[in-house]
Phi, psi and omega in degrees: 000116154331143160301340167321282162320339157264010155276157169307119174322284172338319180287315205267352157272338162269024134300173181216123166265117163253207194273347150279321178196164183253156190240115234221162205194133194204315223216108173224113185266163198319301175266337197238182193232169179203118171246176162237118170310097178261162175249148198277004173283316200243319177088015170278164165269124166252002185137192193222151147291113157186195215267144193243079189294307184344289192265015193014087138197159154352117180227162193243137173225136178268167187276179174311159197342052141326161160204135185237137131259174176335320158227042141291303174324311157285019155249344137239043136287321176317313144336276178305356199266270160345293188308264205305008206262321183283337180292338173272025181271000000 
């Protein structure tokens, strides 16, 4: 069985696909969230989300020799941004 297959419905319905990658919701703690970044091409882990108390938001930390262009970058900024505006609600 996949890990796919052992997530939660609820989780794999607050995913988000763009045009590049997909953002998998892996993690849901009483306040935060935790995704996994995929790229839609290939289906690898490009890095993960998840909530950053120090700087209290969101941070993206990619795995080891990722390579971004430009909107792949603007597509999870786009992301981390919408995560925190909902966490300061």
């Amino acid at each position: 069985m996949t890990m796919e297959a052992l997530r939660p419905a609820e989780y794999k319905a607050q995913d988000r696909r763009t045009k590049y990658m997909t953002f998998r919701l892996i993690d849901k703690k009483p306040k935060t969230t935790e995704w996994c970044v995929e790229n839609n091409k290939s289906g690898g882990t490009l890095g993960f989300i998840e909530w950053y108390g120090p700087w209290r938001q969101y941070v993206f930390t990619p795995l080891e020799e990722c390579v971004f262009n430009n909107d792949c970058l603007s597509e999870i900024a786009t992301f981390l941004t919408d995560l925190n505006a909902r966490q300061r609600r």
